[in-house]
N, C-alpha and C positions, 0 to 999 in steps of 0.2 A: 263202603270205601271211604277212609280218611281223609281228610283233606291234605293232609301232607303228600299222600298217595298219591294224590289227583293233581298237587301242581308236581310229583319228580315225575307222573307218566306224560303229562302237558310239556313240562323240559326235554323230554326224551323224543317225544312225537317230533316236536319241534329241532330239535338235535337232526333226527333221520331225514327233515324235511331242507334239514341245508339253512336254517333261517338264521340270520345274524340279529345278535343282543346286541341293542345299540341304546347308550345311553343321552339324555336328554341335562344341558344343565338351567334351561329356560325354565322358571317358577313362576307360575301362573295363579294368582288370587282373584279375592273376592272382596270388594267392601261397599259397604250399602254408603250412598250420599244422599242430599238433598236433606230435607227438614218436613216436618208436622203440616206448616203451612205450603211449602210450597213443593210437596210432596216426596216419595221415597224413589230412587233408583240405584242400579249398579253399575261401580266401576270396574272393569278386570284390570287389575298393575300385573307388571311384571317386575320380579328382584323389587318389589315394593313402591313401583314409580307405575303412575300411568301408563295404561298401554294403549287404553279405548278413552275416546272423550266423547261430550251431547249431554243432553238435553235430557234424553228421554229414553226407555226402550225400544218406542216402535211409534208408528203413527199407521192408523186405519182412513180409509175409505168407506163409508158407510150409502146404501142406497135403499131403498121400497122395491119392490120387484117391477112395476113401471116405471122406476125410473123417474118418477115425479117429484120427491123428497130426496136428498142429499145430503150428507152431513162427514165431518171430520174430523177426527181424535189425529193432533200433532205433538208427537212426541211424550207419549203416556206416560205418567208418573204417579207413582204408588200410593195409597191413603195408610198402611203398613206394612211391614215387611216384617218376617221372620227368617233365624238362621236353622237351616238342619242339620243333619249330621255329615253332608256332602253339598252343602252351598247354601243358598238364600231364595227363599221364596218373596213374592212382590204380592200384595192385592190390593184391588180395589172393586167398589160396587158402581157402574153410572147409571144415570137415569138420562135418557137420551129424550130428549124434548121434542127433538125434530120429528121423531116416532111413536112419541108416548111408550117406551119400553125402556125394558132394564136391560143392562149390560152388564154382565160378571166378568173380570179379567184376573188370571193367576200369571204371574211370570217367574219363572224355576230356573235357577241355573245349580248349574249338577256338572263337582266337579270331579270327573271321569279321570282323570291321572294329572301330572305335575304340569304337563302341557297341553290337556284338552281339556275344555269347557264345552260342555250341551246345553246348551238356552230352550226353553221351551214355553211359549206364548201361548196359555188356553184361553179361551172363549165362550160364555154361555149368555144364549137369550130365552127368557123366559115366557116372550109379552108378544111376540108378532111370527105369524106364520113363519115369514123369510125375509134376510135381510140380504143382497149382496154386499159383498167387499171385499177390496185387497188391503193386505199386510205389508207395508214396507219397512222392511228392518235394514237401517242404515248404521254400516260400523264405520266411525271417523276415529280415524289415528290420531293420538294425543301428540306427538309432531310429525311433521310433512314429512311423509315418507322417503327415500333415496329412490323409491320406484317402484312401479305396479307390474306384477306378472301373473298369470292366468294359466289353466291346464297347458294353451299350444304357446303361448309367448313369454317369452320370460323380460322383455320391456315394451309393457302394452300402453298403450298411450291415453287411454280411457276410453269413456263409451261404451256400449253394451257389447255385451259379452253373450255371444251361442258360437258354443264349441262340444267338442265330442265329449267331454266333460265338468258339467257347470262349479268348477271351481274358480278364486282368486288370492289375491295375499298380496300383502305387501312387504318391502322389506325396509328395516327400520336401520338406522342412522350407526346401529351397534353391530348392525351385518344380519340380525334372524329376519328371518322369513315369517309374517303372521297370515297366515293362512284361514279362508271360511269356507265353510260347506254345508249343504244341507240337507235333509234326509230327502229318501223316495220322493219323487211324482205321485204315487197311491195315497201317500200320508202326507205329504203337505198340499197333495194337489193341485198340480200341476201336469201340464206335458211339452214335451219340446216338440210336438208337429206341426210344422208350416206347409205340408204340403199334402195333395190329395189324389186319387186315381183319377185320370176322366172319365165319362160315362163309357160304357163297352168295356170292351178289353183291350186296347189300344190305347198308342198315344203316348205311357210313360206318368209322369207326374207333374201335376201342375201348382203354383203356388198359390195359396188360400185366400180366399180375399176377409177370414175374419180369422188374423192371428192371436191365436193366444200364448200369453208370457211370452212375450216377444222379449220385453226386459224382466225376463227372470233374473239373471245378474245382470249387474252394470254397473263401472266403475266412473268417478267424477272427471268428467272431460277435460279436455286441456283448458279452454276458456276458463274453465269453472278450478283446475290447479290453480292456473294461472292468477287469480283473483283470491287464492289461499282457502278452497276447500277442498278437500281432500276425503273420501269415502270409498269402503264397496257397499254394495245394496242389492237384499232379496228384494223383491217387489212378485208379492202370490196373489195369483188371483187375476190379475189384469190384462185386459183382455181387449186388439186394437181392429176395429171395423174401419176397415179399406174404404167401403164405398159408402160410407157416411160423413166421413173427413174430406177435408179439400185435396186436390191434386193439382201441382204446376210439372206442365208436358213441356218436357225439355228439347231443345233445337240440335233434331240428328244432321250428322255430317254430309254434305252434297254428294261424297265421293263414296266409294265404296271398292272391295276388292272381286274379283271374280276368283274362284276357287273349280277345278276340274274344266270338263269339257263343256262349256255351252255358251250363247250369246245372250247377253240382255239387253232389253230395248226397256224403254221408256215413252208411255204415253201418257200426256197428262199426269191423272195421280196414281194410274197402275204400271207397277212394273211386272216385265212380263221375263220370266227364265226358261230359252227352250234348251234343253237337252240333247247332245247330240252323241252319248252313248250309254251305259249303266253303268259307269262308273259314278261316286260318290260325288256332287257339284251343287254349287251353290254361291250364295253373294255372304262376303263378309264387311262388316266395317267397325268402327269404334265408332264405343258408346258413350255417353256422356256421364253415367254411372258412376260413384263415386263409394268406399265402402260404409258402413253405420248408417246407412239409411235403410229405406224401403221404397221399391219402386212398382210399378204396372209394366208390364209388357203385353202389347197388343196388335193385331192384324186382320184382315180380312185374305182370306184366299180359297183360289180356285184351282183345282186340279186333277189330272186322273190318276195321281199316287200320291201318299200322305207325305205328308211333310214333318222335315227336320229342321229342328230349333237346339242350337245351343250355347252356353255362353261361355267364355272362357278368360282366363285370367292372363294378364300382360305384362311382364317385367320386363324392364330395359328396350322395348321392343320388342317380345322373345314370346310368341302363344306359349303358356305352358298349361297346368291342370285346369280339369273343366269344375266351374264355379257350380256348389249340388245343393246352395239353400235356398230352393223355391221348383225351379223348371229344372228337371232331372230326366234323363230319359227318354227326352222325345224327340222319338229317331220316325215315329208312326203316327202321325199325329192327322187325324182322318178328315179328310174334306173330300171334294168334290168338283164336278165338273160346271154340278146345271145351275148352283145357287154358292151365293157368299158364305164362308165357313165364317163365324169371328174364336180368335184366339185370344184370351185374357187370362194373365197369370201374376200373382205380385213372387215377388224375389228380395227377400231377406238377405241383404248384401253386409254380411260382418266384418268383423277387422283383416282385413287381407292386405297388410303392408304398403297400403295405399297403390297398389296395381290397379292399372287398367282391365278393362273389362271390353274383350271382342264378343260381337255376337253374328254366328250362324247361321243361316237362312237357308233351307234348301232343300233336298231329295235325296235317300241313300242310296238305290239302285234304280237311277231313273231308265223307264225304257220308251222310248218314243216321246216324253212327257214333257208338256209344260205346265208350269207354275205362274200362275198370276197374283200379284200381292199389292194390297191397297192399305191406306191409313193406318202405316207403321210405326206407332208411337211408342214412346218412354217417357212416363210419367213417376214424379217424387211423391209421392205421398205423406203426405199428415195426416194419420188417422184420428177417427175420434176414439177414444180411450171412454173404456166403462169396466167397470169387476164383475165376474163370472163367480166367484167363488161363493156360496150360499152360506149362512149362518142359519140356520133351520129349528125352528121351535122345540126347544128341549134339549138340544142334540148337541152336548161340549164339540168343539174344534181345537185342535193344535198344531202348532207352524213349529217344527222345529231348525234350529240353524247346531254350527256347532264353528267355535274357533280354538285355533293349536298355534303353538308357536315353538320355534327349533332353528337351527345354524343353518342358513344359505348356504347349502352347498353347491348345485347348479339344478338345471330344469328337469334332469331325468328323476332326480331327487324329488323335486317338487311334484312332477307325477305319481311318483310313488306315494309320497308320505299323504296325498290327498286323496288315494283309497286308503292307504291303512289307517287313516288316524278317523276316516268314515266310518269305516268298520267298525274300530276299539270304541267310537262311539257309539256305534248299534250295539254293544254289547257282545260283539261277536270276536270268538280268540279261533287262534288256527297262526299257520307262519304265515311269511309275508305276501307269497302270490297266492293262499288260500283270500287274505283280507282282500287282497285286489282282485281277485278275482267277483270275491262277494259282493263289494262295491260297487265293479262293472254294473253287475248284474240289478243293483239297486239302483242306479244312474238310467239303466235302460226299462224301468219298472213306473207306470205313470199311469194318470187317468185315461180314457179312451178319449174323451171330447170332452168342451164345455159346457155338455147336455148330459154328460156321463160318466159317473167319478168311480165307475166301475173298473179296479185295475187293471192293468194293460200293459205287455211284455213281447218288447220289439227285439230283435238280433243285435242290431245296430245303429247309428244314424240313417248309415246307409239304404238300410231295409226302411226306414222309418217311410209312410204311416203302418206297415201293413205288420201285424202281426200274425208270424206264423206258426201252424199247431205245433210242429216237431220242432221249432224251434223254442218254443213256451216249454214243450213237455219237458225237453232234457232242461231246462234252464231251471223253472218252478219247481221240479222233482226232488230237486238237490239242497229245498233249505224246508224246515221242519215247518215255516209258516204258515196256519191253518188256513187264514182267512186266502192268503193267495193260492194256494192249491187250490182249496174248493170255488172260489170263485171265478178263477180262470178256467178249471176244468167247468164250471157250469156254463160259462159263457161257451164253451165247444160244444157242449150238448147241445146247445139253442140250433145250432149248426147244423143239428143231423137232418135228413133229408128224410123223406117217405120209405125209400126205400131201406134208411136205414145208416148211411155212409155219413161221415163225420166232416165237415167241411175245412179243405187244407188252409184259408186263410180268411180272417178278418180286420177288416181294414174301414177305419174310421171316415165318417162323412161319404161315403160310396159303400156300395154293396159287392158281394164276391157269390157267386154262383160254383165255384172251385170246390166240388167233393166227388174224389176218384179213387181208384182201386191200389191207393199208395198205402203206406202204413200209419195214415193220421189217423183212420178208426180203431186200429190194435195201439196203439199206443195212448187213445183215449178208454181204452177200455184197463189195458194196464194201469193208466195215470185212476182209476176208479177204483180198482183195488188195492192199491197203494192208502188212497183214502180212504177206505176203510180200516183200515189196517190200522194205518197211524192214527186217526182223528174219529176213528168211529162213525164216519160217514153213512147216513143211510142213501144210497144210489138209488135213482129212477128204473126198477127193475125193466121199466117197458119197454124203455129205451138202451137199456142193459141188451135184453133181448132180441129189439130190434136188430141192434148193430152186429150181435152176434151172429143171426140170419143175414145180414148183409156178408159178412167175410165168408161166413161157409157157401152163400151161394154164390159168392162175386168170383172166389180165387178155387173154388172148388166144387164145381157144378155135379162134378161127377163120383164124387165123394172116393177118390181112388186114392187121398193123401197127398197128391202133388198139385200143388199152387201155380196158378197162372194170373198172368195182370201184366194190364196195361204198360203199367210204370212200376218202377224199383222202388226196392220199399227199404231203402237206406236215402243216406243223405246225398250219394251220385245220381243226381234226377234229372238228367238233361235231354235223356231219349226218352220215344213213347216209341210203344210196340202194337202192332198193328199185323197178325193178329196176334192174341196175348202170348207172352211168352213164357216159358219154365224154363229157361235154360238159366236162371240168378240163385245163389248159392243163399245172398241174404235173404232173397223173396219166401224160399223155401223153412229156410229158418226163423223169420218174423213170423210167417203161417203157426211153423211148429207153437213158437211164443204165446200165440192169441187160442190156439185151443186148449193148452193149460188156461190161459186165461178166464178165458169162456167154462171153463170147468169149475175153477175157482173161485166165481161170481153168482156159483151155485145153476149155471144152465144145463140140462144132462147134456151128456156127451161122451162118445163111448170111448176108453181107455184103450182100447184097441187100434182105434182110427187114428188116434194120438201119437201113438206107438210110430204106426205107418206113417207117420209127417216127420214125426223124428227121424226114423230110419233114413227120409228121402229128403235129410239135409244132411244126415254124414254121408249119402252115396254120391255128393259132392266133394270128396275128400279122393284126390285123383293118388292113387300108390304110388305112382313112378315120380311123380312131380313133385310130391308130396306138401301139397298145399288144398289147401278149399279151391275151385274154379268160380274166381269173380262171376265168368261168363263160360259157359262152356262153350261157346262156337268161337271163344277168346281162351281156350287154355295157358297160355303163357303168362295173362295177366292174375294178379296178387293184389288185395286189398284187406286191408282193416276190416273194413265193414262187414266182411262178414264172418267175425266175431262179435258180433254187435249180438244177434240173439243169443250166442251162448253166453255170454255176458246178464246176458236179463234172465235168462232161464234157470243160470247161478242165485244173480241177485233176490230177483222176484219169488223164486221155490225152490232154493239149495239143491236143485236138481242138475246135474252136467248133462249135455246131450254129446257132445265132441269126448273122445279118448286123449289124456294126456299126451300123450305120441300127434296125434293130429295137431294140436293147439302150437307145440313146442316147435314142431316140426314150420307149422305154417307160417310162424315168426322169427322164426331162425331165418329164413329166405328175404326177410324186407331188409333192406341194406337202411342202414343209421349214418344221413347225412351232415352236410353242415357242422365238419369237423372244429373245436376251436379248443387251443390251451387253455383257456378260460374256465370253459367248463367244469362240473365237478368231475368227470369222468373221462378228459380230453382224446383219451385213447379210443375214444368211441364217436361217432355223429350224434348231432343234440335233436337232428327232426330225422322224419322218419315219410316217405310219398303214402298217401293214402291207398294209389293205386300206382302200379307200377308192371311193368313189363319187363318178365325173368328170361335172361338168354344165355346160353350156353358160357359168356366170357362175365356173367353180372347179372345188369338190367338194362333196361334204355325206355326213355319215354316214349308215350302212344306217338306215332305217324299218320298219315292221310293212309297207306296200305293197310297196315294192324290199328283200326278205330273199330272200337264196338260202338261206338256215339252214334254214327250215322253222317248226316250232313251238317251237325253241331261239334262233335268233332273233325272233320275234315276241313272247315274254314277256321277252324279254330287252333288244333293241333299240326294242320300238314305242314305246314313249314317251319317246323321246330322252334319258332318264335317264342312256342308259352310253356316249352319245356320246362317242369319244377314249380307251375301255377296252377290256381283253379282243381281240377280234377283230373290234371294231367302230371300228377306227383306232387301237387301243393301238398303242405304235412298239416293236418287239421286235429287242435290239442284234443276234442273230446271223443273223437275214433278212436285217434293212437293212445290217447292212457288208458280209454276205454279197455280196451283189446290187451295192454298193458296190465293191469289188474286181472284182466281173465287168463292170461300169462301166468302171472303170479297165484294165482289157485291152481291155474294147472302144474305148478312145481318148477314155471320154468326160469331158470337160472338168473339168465340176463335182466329178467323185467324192474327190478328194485333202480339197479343201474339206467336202463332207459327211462326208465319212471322220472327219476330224479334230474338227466338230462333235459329230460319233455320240458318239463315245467323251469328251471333255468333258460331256456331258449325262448320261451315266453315273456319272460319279462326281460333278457342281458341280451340276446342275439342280437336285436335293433338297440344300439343304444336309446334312439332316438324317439321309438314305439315302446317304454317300458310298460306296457299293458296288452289285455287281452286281443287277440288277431280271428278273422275268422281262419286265417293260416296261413303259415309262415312258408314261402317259397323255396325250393331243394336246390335248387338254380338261378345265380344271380351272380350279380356283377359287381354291384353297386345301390346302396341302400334306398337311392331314388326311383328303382327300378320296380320296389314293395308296391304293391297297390293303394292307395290312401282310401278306396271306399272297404278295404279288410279292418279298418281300427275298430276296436270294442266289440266283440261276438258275445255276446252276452252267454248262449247255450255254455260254452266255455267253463260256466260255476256249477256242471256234474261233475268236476275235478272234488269236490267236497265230498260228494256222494258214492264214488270210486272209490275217496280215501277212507270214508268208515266201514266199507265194504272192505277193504284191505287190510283194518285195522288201526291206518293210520290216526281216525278221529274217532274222539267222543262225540256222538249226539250232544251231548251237552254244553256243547261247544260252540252251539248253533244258538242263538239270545232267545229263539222262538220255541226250542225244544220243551214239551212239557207244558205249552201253555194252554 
């Protein structure tokens, strides 16, 4: 294939995908300064004027692994430099004295198009085991910028920055926007987790008392404008221990509010909450909390039902969202009657508009109960700071960053362009919500711990710490990357149990006991022959084998071809069935999925039996209704998901198990919400309910009557309150294009159209959200109504994988393909 070929079918992909050519007239160079003596470094101008000012390219941290030597490189400058054919290389040799070793430093800037530059700082020691250190790469604007904006703000006032995407920029005196980013968590090493499971399975999450990269970005504080310095700054590696730094405990307020039914007394230093129905109740007050810092929250208590802890944010007076960086979730938080529980948690309070911050004390269904509570304090902490990051005998390291610069145009903008110009710098081509999708996904990709530089791929902040399988598999499936396939899929093996079963979640600094009869074992079995496939992977036959015995005896004991289990083995996982059920259309066809699989992976298995699993997922294809039956004791309801295995059964082995007529027919019935002119397609809805319930005049969402959930949907759906959320017709992008694509091999007409709706809805429906959603609401009022813990769904980038399945993409198109 020519290359002329290759960029008009690249224009054409891109044409089908909607993506706008936009041109850039920001010029972005390169020129080496500095001198012989007092060493070499780079400028980047812009239109030939300064853009970046300093000293130097970087300044390191250096330490011995106890900790007993010290040492630090401020502002490193070059002993030569060369030009290549796409920028300037920097180097130099040290000899670090402090350690008796040598130090090798390469710095690379590569320049990637007219307005992005990739810097890239390697590292080599030759001379000692391990050294720790962090990397700070400070970029200072050659004049004081008009203003700092960041992924959620667009006039952020400085100080550290953790947000749902580690971007910043500033904008220059000419109106552009200079914009920094920097690659993976896995490759620079890094991760954004501040918080951790408690022991058991209760409780929610509590904040870590030894944060790392806490100031992974941070911009120069107002004191520090103020006095005419001006920066943003990666800072890798650095790593802040709570309870080895001092702490000043701040003076809570006397008063306090009461919240539901109960009385509180006060003795001494315990207060006492007794409950006088099960309704939700407890004590509120304001904190002294302030945001950019870090604090301790702590208590003693007694009880005979757990306790609720939470904090929430204050404008004007006005409780609005609950504050999620540190104490998340603790609605169950386990103590006791006979002895003192202590509760300890820090809380990473970031830039939140300077709001107050309430916090909640209390019980969620208390019944007869009281609460007793001693030595409630809030403490600031100053931690002590030390580097995590290792420098390891022999072993190159590299910290990459990347800066772009382009016209201010506003913040949705500036979301955008800080995935796509992440992307274009990974190397990776595709339109515009391919890059930002890819991006997501690379933003949500880090080390496990800073005991563990093992990659690690969360959904969201949200979900953060815990990483889950089905959430990895569809996520890591979708990019050609050898090292994160196999490593993440080996990190699930680690997982399997005796019996064989794959474990649904791992989650750093605590352990997960979580491996059951869902589809996280067929889908690591899948994600194993994919590897082999692409990467020539040799697989662990044993435990090939194992697992295989685990699904034929767990979902089919009696070897008759129809599957039973516990839990649904799609992404709707809110119910457990007791005793196991066959009545799920998906269950049956993830079954069918995994005995190909299992066949595929070279285990015998008889074609026969196969056949019968097939069969006994199209005889969920009801004639008169004519759709698959989500639930058969639920025939009315329709869902995506289960298109999901014929989707993989296409992809996986070009195999169809569904009749054209079935596919066409069962998506013809899902109504296309969320009408807008906007759209490319306006005459049509841009989202689509995952599950939804068909009636004689349409559809209508689940009720507390028609709930297949159980008592998770009855408190949840009965009162129409969450109609068009969640799994009560939320539209969720990797189902619906999923099933979309499977659409489009079945011949059916419409999918091109919704295809291209989906993904405009994605990033234009919210202005305000122009990135990946775990899913976009079919019912709504008002944009504040969107849930804020749905931003960035990482699974969301098998939209790439769908589209080279579709045709839409080249493999090659992927920076990792072929490596």
């Amino acid at each position: 294939m020519t290359s002329n070929y290759r960029t008009l079918q690249f224009l054409l992909i891109l044409t089908i995908l909607g993506v706008p050519f936009t041109g850039f007239s920001q010029e972005l160079d390169l020129e080496v300064a500095g001198d012989e003596e007092s060493g070499y470094y780079v400028k980047v101008l812009e239109a030939g004027k300064p853009l970046l000012s300093g000293d130097g390219e970087f300044s390191l941290k250096l330490s011995n692994l106890d900790l007993s030597v010290e040492d630090e490189i401020r502002d490193f400058r070059a002993s030569s430099y060369k030009k290549t054919e796409t920028g300037i290389s920097l180097q130099k040799d040290i000899y670090l004295d402090e350690f008796d070793s040598n130090l090798s430093v390469e710095v690379r800037y590569h320049q990637v198009s007219s307005n992005l530059i990739k810097k890239t700082v390697k590292l080599f020691q030759p001379s000692i085991p391990a050294l720790y250190y962090s990397l700070i790469q400070k970029n200072v604007p050659a004049i004081s910028p008009e203003r700092y904006v960041t992924f959620e703000h667009e006039d952020f006032p400085g100080g550290l920055v953790h947000e749902l995407y580690p971007s910043a920029g500033f904008i220059t005196p000419e109106g552009n926007v200079v914009g920094f980013l920097t690659d993976p968590g896995y490759k620079n090493h890094f991760t954004r987790t501040t918080r951790r499971r408690f022991s058991g399975r209760g409780g929610g999450m509590i904040g870590m008392r030894v944060l790392p990269d806490a100031r992974l970005l941070s911009v120069a504080t107002q004191k520090e404008q103020g006095s005419g310095k001006d920066y943003i700054q990666y800072t890798f590696g650095g790593v802040d221990v709570l309870d080895r730094g001092s702490a000043e405990k701040l003076e809570l307020p006397e008063t306090f509010s009461k919240v539901g039914n109960l009385e509180v007394e006060r003795k001494d230093s315990i207060t006492e909450l007794k409950f006088k129905d099960n309704s939700k109740a407890g004590i509120e007050l304001m904190t002294p909390m302030r945001d950019q810092k870090v604090y301790t929250v702590s208590f003693l208590a007694k009880a005979n039902a757990p306790v609720s802890l939470k904090l929430y944010r204050v404008k004007n007076g006005k409780r609005t969202k609950e504050l999620e960086h540190g104490i998340k979730y603790i609605d169950n938080f386990p103590v006791n009657t006979e002895e003192w529980t202590r509760f300890k948690g820090s809380v990473l309070v970031p830039y939140i508009e300077k709001d107050s911050i309430m916090m909640f004390v209390g019980v969620n269904n208390p019944q007869q109960v009281t609460l007793k509570l001693k030595d409630l304090e809030i403490a600031e902490n100053q931690p002590f700071e030390k580097s995590y990051n290792k420098l390891n005998l022999g072993e190159p390291v590299e910290k990459v960053t990347y800066i772009f610069s382009e016209p201010w145009k506003d913040q949705k903008q500036f979301k955008i362009s800080t995935k796509t110009r992440l992307a274009e710098g990974m190397g990776f081509k595709g339109s515009e919500v391919e890059k930002m999708l890819y991006a997501n996904f690379q933003m949500m990709t880090w080390i496990t711990s800073v005991e563990d530089f093992t990659p690690f791929n969360v959904p969201n902040m949200n979900y953060s710490p815990d990483m889950y399988n089905r959430d990895s598999f569809w996520s890591v499936i979708s990019t050609h990357n050898k090292e994160l396939n196999l490593s993440i899929w080996d990190q699930w093996a680690k997982t399997q149990t005796p019996r064989g079963a794959i474990g649904t979640i791992i989650t750093p600094y605590m352990g997960s006991i979580e491996a059951k009869d869902n589809e996280a074992t067929i889908e690591w079995l899948v994600w194993g022959l994919l590897n082999k496939r692409r990467f020539g992977a040799e697989l662990p036959q044993e435990k090939i084998e194992l697992a295989a015995d685990y699904i034929l005896n767990e979902f089919d004991e009696n070897r008759d071809g129809i599957c039973a289990s516990h839990f649904s083995m799609s992404q709707i996982d809110v119910m457990d069935y007791n005793p196991k059920t066959q009545r799920m259309a998906a269950n049956q066809g993830m079954f069918a999925v995994a005995l190909k699989t299992i066949k595929a992976l070279g285990v015998a298995i008889d074609e026969g039996y196969i056949a019968k699993a097939e069969k006994e997922y199209l005889n969920f294809y009801d004639e008169e209704r004519k759709h698959l039956l989500f639930d058969k004791d639920y025939p009315d309801l329709i869902s995506f998901t289960d298109l999901i295995p014929e989707f993989l059964s296409l992809w996986v082995f070009d195999e169809p198990m569904l009749t054209d007529e079935m596919v066409q027919n069962h998506l013809d019935q899902i109504p296309a919400l969320n009408k807008t002119q906007n759209a490319p397609y306006p005459e049509i809805g841009t989202t689509a309910p995952i599950c939804i319930r068909l009636t004689d005049d349409g559809y209508t969402y689940m009720d507390a009557e028609y709930q297949p959930f159980g008592e998770f949907g009855e408190n949840n759906y009965g009162n129409h309150a969450r109609d068009g959320y969640y799994y009560n017709g939320g539209s969720w992008l990797r189902a619906e294009y999923t099933a979309y694509v499977t659409g489009l091999k079945h011949g059916w007409e419409k999918a091109e159209k919704r295809m291209k709706n989906r993904l405009w809805a994605e990033i234009h429906l919210n202005p305000n959200w122009p990135y990946s959603k775990e899913f976009i609401p079919t019912k709504w009022n008002d944009y504040d109504e969107w849930w804020d813990s749905t931003r960035g769904l990482s699974w969301n980038v098998f939209v790439l994988m769908a589209n080279e399945f579709a045709g839409l993409r080249d493999p090659e198109m992927d920076p990792d393909y072929g490596q």
